[in-house]
C-alpha positions in Angstrom: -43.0 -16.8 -53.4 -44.2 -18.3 -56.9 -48.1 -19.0 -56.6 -49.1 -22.1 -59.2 -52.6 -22.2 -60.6 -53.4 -25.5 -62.0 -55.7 -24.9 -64.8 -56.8 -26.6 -68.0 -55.5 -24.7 -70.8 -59.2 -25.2 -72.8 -60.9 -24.5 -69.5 -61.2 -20.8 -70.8 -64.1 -19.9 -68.3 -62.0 -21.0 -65.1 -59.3 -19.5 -66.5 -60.9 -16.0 -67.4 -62.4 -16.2 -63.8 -59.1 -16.9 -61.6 -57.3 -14.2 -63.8 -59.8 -11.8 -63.2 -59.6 -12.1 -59.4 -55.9 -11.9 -59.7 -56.2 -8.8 -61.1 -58.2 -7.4 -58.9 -55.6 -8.5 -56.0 -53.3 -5.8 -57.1 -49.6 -6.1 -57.2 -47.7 -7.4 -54.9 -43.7 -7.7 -55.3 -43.4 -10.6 -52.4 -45.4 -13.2 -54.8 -45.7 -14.0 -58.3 -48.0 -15.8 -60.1 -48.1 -18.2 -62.4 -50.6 -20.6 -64.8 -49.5 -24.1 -65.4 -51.4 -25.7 -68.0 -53.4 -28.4 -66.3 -52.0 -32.2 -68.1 -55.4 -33.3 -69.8 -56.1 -37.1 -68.8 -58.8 -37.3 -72.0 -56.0 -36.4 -74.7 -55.1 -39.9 -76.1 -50.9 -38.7 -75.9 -51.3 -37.6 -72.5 -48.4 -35.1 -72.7 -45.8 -34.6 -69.4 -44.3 -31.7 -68.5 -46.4 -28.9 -69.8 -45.2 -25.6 -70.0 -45.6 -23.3 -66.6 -46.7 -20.0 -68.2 -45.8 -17.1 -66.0 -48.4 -14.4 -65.6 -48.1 -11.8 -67.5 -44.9 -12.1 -68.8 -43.2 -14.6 -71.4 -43.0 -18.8 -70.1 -39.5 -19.0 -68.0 -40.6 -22.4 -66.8 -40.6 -24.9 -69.4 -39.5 -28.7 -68.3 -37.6 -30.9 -70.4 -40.4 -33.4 -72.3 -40.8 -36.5 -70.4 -39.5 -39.7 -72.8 -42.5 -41.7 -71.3 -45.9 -40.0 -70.3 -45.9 -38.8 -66.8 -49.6 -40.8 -66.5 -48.5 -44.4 -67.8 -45.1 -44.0 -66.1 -46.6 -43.9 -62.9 -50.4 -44.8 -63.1 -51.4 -48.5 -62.1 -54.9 -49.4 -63.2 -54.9 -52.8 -61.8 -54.0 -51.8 -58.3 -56.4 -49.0 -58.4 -59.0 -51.4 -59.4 -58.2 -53.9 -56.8 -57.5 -51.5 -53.8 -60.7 -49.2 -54.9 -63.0 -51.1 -57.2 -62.8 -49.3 -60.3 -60.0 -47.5 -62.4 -59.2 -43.2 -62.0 -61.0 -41.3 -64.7 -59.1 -39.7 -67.1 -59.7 -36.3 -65.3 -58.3 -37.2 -62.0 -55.6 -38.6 -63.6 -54.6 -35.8 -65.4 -55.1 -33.7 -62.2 -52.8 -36.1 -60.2 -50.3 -35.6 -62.7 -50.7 -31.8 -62.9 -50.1 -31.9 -59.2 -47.2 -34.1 -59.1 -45.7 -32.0 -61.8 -45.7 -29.0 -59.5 -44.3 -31.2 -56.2 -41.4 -32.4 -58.8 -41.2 -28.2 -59.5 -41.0 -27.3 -56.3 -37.7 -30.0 -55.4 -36.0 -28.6 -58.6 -36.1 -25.0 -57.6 -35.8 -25.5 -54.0 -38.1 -23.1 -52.9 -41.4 -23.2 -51.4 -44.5 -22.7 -53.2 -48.3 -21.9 -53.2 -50.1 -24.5 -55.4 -54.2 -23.3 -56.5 -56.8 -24.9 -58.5 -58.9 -22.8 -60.5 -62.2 -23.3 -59.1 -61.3 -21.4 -56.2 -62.4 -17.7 -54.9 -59.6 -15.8 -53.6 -60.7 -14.1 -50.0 -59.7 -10.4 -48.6 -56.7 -11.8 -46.5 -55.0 -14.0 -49.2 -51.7 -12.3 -49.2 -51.3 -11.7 -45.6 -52.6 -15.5 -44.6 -50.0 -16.9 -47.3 -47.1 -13.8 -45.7 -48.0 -15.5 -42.2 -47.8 -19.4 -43.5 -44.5 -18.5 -45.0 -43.1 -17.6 -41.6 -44.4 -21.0 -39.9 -42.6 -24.6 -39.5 -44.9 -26.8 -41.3 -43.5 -28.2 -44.5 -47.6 -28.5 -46.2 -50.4 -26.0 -45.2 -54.3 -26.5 -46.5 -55.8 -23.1 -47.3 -59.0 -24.7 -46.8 -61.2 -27.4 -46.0 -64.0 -29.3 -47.4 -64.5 -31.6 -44.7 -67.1 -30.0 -41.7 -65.0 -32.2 -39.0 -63.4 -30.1 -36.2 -59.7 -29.6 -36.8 -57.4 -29.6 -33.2 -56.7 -26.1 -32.6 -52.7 -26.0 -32.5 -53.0 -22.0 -32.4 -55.1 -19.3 -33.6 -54.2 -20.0 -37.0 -53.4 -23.6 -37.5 -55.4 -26.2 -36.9 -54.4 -30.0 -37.8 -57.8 -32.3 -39.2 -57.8 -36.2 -38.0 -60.0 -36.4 -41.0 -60.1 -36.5 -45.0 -60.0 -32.8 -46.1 -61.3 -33.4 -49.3 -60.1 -31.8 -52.5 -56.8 -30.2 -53.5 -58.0 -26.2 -53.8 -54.8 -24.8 -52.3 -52.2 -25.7 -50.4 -48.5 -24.3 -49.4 -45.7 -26.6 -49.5 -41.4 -26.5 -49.2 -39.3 -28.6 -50.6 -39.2 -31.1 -48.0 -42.9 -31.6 -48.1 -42.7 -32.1 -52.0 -40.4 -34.9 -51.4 -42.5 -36.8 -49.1 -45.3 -36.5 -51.5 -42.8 -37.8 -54.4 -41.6 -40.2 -52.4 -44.6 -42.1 -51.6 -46.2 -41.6 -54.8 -44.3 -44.0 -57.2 -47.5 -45.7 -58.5 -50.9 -43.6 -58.3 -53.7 -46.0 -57.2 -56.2 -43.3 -55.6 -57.2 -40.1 -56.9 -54.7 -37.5 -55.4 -57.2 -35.4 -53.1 -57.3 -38.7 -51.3 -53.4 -39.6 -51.3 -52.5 -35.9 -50.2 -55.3 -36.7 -47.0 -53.3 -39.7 -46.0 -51.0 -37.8 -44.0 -50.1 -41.9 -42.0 -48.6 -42.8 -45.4 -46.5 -39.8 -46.6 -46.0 -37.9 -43.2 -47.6 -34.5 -44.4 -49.9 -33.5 -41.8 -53.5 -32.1 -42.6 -52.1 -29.2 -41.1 -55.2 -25.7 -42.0 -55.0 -22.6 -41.7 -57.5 -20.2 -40.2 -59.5 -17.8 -41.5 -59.4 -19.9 -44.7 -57.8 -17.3 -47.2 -59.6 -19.7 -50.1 -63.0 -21.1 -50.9 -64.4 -23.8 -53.0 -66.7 -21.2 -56.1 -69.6 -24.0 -56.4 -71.3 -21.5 -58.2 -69.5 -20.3 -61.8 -67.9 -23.6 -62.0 -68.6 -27.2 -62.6 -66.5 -30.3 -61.6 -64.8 -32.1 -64.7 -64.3 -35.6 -62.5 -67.5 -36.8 -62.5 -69.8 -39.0 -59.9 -67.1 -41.8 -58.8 -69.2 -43.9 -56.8 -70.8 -44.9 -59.8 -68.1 -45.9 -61.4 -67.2 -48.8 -59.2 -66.6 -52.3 -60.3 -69.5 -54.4 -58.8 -67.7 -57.7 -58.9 -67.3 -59.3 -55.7 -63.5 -60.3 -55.5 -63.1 -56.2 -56.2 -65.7 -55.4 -53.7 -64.4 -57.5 -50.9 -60.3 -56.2 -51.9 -61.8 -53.1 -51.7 -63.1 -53.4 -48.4 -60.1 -55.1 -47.0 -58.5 -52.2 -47.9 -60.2 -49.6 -46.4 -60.7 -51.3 -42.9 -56.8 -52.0 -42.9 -56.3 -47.8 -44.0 -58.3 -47.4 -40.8 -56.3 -49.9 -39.1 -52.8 -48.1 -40.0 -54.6 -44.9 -39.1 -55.7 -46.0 -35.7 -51.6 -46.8 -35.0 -50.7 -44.1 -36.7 -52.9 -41.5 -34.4 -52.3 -43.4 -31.3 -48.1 -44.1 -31.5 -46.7 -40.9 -34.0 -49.2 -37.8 -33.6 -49.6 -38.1 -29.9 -46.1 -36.9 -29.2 -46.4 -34.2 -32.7 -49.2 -32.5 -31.8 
């Protein structure tokens, strides 16, 4: 199984770190790893399809330049301003793209995949929690959890969360779950930790695995996103938009919970 690690390529202290605790993972022949240089939102060109760098050996993943950026193809800033109240940053636009990049990777080689950011800490029972996930019948699987609400126990391993997750730190997902994500993401209006959490409009369930074989490293690392609640438009059409919004998300939720996951889970 090919193992994706999303990480700026100017990043160089992320990058040394997730490297280094690669290394000290040992070999093993069932996965392989590779670094996919993160797309930068702040570059002015905002490049698509950046090469996937295979670790260590030479690139053999290198998609065919996109004739219109990835991030004006598909971003919509007016929508994203009326639904939300402000506009995505430039850094969690390039990480939605980097993200989408990999979901359109996964479809085109038809195999399921292990997608990491690099502000992560690898734990003692990666490979075999990642050996066990690979066996299972979910289509996406969290390898950890932000969010301190109490996931539904479906065994001793999975667990499904009601909830936002919060953050995109590491997830499996086949090619079915790559086109759901694709599917429902044809003009980005949210930042994409919060599209991949709402599972009522793509049909990917919050599905976690236990013991979390990931975790957030707080420490060594700092967030390139920013604060966004500071970021958001004070006018009052956009505020009361915004809040329409939200109490019909909750809305769609509620149906969703009550009418589709009752007879999934």
């Amino acid at each position: 199984m090919r193992i994706f690690i999303i990480s700026l390529k100017n990043a160089l202290a992320r990058r040394e770190n997730i490297l280094n605790q690669i290394a000290s993972l040992g070999e093993n022949p069932a996965f392989e790893f590779h670094i996919f240089d993160a797309i930068d939102g702040r570059e002015e060109d905002r490049e698509g399809g950046r090469e996937f760098e295979k670790n260590p050996m030479p690139s053999e993943y290198c998609p065919p330049p996109s004739q219109k950026t990835i991030i004006s193809k598909y971003y919509c800033a007016f929508l994203a301003k009326l639904y939300r109240g402000r506009e995505l940053s430039p850094c969690e636009l390039g990480c939605f793209a980097s993200h989408f990049l990999l979901w359109e990777k996964c479809v085109q080689i038809n195999e399921s995949i292990i997608v990491l950011e690099d502000d992560i800490e690898i734990l003692p029972n990666f490979f075999d929690a990642l050996t066990h996930i690979a066996k299972n019948r979910f289509e996406y699987v969290r390898l950890m959890q932000l969010s301190t609400a109490k996931s539904c126990q479906l065994d001793e391993h999975f667990g499904f969360l009601k909830h936002y997750a919060f953050g995109t730190q590491g997830y499996y997902l086949t090619p079915k779950g790559a086109q759901k994500f694709l599917r429902y993401a044809k003009k980005w209006v949210e930042p994409v930790d919060d599209y991949v959490d709402r599972y009522w409009k793509h049909h990917n369930y919050n599905v976690i695995y236990f013991p979390h074989p990931i975790r957030q490293n707080f420490h060594a690392l700092e967030s390139t996103i920013g604060d966004r609640d500071s970021t958001l438009n004070k006018n009052l059409l956009l505020k009361t938009s915004r809040g329409i919004r939200k109490r019909y998300q909750k809305l769609v939720k509620y149906f969703y919970d009550s009418f589709v996951l009752s007879w999934r889970f």
